[in-house]
C-alpha atoms as one frame of an Amber mdcrd trajectory, in Angstrom:
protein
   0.000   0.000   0.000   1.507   3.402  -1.385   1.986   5.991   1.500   1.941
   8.713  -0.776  -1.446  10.716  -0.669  -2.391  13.913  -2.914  -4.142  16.795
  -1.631  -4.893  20.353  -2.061  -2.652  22.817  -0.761  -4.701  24.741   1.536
  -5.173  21.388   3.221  -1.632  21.126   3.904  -0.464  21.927   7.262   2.860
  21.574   9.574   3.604  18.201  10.655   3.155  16.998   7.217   5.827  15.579
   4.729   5.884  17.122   1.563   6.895  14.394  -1.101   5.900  16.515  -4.552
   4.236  19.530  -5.916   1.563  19.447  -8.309   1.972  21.526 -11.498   4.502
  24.330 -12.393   7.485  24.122 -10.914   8.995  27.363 -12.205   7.680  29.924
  -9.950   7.077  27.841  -6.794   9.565  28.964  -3.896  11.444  25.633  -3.114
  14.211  23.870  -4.994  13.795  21.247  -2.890  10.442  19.195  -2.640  11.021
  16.557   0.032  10.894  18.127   3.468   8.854  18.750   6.496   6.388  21.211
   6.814   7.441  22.970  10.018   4.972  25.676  10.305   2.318  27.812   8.429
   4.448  30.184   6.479   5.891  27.013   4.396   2.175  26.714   3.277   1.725
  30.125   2.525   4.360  30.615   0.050   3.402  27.630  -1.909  -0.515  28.742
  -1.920   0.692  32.521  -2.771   2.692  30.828  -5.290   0.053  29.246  -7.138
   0.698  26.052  -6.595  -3.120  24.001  -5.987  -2.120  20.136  -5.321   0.369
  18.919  -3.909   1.635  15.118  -3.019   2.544  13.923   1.076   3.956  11.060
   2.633   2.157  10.135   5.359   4.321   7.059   6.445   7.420  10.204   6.902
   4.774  12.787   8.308   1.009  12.879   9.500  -2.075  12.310   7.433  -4.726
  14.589   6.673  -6.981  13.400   9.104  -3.577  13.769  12.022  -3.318  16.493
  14.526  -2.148  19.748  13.689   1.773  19.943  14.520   1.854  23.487  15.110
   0.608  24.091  18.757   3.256  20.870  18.943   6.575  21.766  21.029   9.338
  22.429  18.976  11.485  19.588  20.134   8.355  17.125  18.821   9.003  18.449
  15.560  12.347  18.074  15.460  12.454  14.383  15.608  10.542  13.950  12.943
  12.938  15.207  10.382  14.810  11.646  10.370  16.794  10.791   8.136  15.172
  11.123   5.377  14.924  15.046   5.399  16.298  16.713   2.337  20.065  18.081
   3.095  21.423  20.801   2.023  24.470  20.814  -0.728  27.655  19.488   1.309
  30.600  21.525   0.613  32.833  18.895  -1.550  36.490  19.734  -2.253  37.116
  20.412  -6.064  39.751  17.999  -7.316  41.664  18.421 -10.489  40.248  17.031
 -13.766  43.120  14.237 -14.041  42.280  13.159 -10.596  38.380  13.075 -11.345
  39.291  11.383 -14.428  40.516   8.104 -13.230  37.374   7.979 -10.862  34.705
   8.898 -13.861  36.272   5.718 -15.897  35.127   3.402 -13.087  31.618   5.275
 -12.530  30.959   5.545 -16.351  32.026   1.728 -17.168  30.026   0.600 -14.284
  27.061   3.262 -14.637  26.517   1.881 -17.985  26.557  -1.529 -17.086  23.395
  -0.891 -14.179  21.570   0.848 -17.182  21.828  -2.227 -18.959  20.363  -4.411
 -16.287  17.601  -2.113 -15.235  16.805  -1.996 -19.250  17.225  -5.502 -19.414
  15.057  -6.517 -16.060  12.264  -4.113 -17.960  12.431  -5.735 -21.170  11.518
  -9.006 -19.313   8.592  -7.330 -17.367   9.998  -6.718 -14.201   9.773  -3.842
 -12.002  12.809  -1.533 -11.919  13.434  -0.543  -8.181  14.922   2.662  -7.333
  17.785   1.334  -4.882  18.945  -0.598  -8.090  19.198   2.962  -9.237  20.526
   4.646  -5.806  24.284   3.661  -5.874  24.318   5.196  -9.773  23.383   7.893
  -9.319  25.396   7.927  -5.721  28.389   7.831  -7.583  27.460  10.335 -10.283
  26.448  13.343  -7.880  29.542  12.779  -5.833  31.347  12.990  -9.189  30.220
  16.286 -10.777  30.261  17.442  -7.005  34.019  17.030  -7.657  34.052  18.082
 -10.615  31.872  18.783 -13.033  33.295  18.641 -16.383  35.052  15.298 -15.701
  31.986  12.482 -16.127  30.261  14.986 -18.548  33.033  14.661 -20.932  34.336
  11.289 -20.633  30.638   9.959 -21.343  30.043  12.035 -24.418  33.922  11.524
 -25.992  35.336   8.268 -24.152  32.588   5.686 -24.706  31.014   7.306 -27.444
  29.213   3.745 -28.338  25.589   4.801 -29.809  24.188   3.154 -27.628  20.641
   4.239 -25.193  22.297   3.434 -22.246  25.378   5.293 -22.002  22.768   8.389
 -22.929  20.995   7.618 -19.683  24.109   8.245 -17.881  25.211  11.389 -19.472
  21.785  13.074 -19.112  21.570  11.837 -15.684  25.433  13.769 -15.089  24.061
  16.650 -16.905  20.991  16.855 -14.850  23.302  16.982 -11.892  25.708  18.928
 -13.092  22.231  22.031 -14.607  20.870  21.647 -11.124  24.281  22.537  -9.095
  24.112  25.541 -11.116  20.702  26.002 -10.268  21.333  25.967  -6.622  19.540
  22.797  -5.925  19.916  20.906  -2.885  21.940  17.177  -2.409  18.474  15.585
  -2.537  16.976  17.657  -5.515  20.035  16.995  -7.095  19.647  12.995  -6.562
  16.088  13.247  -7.815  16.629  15.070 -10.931  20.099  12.636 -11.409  17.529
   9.467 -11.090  15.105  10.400 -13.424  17.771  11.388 -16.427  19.049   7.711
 -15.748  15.748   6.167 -16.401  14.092   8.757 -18.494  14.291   7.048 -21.911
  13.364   3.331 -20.137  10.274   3.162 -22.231  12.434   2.983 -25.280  12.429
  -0.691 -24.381   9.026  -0.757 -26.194  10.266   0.632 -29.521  11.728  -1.727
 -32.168  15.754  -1.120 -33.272  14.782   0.109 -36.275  12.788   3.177 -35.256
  15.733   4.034 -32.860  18.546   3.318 -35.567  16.611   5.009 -38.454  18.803
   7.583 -40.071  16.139   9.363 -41.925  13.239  11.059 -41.593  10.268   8.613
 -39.383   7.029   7.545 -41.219   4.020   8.454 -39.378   3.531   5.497 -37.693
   6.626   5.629 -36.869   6.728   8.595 -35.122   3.501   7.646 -33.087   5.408
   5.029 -31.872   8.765   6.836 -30.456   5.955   9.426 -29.565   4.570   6.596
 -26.580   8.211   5.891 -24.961   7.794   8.677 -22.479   4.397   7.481 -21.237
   5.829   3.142 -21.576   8.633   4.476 -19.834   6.642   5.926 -16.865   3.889
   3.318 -16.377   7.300   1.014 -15.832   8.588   3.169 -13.202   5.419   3.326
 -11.269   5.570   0.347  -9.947   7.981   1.362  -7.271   6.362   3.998  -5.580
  10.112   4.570  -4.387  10.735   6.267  -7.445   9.220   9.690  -6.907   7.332
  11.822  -8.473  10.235  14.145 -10.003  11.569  11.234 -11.653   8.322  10.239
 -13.033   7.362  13.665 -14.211  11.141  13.653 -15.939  10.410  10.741 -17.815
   7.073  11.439 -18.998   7.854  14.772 -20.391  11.269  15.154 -21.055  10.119
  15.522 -24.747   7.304  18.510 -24.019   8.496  22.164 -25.741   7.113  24.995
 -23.935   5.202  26.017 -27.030   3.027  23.237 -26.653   4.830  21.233 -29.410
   5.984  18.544 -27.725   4.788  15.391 -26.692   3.591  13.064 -25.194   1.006
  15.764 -23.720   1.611  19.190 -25.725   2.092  20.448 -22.511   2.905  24.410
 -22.697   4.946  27.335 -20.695   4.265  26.875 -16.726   2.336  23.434 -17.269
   5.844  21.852 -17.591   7.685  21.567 -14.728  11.322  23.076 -14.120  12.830
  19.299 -13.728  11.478  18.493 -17.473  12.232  21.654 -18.197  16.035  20.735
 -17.819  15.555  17.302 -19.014  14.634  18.542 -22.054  17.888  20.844 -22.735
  20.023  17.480 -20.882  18.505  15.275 -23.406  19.044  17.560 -26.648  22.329
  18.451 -26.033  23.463  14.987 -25.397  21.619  13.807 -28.611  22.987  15.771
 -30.781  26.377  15.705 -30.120  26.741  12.435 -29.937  28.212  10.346 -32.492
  25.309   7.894 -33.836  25.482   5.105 -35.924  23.688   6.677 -38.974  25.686
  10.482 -38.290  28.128  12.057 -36.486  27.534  14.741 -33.845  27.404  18.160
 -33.761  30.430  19.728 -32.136  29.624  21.383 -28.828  29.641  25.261 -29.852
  27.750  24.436 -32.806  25.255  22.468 -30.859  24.800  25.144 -28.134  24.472
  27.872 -31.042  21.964  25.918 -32.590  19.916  25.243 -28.913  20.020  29.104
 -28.348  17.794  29.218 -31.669  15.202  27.083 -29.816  14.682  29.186 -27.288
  12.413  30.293 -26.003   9.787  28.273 -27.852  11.079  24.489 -27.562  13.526
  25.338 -24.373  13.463  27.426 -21.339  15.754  30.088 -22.242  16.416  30.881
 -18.383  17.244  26.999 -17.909  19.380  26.899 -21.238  22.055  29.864 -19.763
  22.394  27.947 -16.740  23.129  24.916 -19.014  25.779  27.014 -20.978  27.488
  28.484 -17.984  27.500  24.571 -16.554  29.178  23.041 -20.021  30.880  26.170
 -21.012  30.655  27.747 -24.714  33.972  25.469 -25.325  33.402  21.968 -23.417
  36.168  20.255 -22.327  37.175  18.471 -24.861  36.415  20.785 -27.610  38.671
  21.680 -30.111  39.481  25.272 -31.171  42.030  27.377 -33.022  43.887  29.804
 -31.333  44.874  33.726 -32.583  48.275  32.220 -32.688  47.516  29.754 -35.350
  47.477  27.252 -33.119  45.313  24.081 -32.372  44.285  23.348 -28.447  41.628
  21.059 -26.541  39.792  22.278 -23.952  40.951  20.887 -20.318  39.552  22.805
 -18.023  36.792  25.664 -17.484  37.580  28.939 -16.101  35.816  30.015 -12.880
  34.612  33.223 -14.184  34.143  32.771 -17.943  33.009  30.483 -20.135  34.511
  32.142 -23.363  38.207  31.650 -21.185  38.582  27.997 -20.546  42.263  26.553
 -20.235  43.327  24.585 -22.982  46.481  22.171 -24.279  47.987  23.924 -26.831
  49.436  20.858 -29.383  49.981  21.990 -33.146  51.402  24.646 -35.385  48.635
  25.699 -38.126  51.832  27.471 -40.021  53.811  24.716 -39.727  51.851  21.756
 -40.068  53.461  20.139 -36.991  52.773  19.002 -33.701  54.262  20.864 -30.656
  55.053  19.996 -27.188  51.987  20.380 -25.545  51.507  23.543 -22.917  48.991
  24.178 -20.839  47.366  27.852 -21.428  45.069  29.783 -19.089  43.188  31.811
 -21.540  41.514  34.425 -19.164  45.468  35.559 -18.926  45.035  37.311 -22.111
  48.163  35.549 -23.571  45.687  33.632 -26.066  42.246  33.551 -27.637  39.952
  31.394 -29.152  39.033  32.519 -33.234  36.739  29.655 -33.652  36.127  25.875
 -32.972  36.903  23.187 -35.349  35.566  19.633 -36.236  38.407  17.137 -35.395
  37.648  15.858 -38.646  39.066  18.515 -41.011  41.996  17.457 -39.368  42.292
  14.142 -39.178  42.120  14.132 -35.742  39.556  11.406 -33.537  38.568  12.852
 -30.552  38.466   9.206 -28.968  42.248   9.708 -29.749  44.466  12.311 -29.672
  42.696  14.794 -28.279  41.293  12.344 -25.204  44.747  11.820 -24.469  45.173
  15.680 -23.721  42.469  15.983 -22.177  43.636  13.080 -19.858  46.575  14.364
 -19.384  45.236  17.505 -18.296  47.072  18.679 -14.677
């Protein structure tokens, strides 16, 4: 028997646990949407805020029908926070990108190989459970906590495989990484991390050759890849573990805000700020990624092209955050210098993402590789004229440039 119970807001009172809101999620006045309600203000702001319906856990709080909390003393309500209460972001050390690097190779390689076995278990009808999910995303949140660039990278250039699950996990690390820049909680961040791991599990559904197809889809085609979202989500539901910001991820990570989208034509404030940012996760990843039928876009190009979109398809507020979280030059990018040279991108700056350091390793003049150098652009010493496709050079970024970017220090 599910514990979660939905009600209207102005029924919502302290000594309640809030598990979900109900509805738009871009003007409400919490990040985070697991917690306590502690007193009557809480309630206020999400009633002034518009919000009508809202979801609560009565197993972690008390039921409608329960006493109200607030004549309670304070130390009552104290010990009902638990464990279970959402924390606030933990102060994590930045480590280098080499350092982060070695750890991302483990957490991608074994990431991808959980995706497979939740796909897998799904494929042969049985439920997907979220603590099969948990350590995943554990280990991707502490990453990108770390640093941020590091996972991101080394899941869209590394194991560039075409493959649906090693998209899981880079949404899922973009997710994370879009909602540290968003100022969202540890939990938040876990929640929006879990549902871009399992937000394209109703592709199970959909034969090979719909997802392989290089050209355009026939109708029924489309209609088809058009149901994932909702085969995906009536999957998930059968954990009611699995909450209701990763269920409202993977329904309608493909809705555009002008109503365009599917699976619902949702539009503007009827789509939440969680598939809000799915949406930008799941685009950029998609299209510069190498598939089997095409090759990606590079990153600038890609983020050039997403700025285009907005703001009818994506949140344009949502899509600066993204930029300022991947940078205008990604690490791993490549991009010609003013001194007619070539570089990779290694490393963001802090304070701009048109300055990112890079590893400066060939002569345009002469035709020749150099000894690679390191270069802090926001020095001044250097700048960026524009950024190239590894291709026109003969370059694979699976190759030489990865190794720069490895060796990074």
């Amino acid at each position: 028997m599910t514990s979660l119970k939905k009600i209207r807001v102005e029924v919502l009172r302290p000594g309640m646990y809030l598990h979900g809101i109900c509805g738009s999620w871009l003007e409400h006045p919490y990040w985070r949407t697991s917690f306590l309600i502690e007193d009557g203000r809480q309630v206020r702001r999400l009633s002034d805020s518009g919000i009508r319906e809202v979801w609560i856990d009565i197993a972690r709080g008390h039921d409608v029908d329960a006493p109200d909390t607030s004549t309670l003393p304070e130390l009552q309500i104290e010990s009902m926070l638990g464990t279970g209460d959402a924390s606030p972001l933990v102060p994590v050390e930045r480590i280098s990108l080499a350092q982060e690097l070695a750890q991302a190779h483990v957490i991608c390689g074994r990431s991808k190989a959980a995706v497979v076995a939740m796909f897998r278990d799904a494929r042969l009808g049985k439920a997907i459970f979220a603590d099969q999910a948990a350590p995943v995303v554990d280990d991707i949140v502490a990453s990108v906590l770390r640093h941020p660039g590091a996972l991101i990278s080394l899941a869209r250039l590394k194991f560039s495989d075409h493959d649906t699950f090693l998209h899981s996990v880079a949404v899922s690390a973009l997710m994370v990484a879009l909602g540290r820049q968003l100022g969202m909680d540890e939990d938040t961040l876990h929640e929006v991390g879990l549902g871009g791991l399992l937000h394209d599990i109703g592709k199970i559904s959909l034969a090979p050759h719909i997802l392989t197809k290089p050209g355009r889809l026939e109708d029924a085609e489309f209609l088809a890849m058009q149901e994932h979202p909702a085969n995906g989500q009536r999957i998930l539901l059968n954990d009611i573990d699995i909450g209701p910001v990763a269920l409202d991820i993977c329904l309608h990570h493909h809705e555009k805000l002008d109503g365009s989208g599917y699976p619902k034509g949702l539009k503007g404030e009827q789509i939440s700020i969680p598939a809000r940012m799915s949406a930008v996760c799941d685009v950029y990843e998609a299209i510069t990624a190498d598939r089997c039928y095409r090759a990606g876009w590079n990153p600038g190009e890609a983020v050039r092209k997403m700025q285009g979109w907005c703001p009818h398809h994506l949140d344009q507020r949502i899509f600066h955050a993204f930029v300022k979280t991947v940078g205008i030059y990604p690490i791993g990018a490549l991009v010609r210098l003013r001194s007619e040279h070539l570089a990779v991108v290694v490393d963001q700056a802090e304070d701009s993402v048109l300055t990112p350091v890079v590893s400066v390793f060939f002569s345009i003049e002469s035709r020749k590789q150099v000894q690679a150098r390191r270069v802090e652009l926001a020095l001044g010493t250097d700048a960026i004229v524009s950024l190239e496709d590894p291709r026109d050079w003969r370059l694979r970024e699976s190759d030489a440039i990865w190794r720069l970017v490895e060796g990074a220090p």
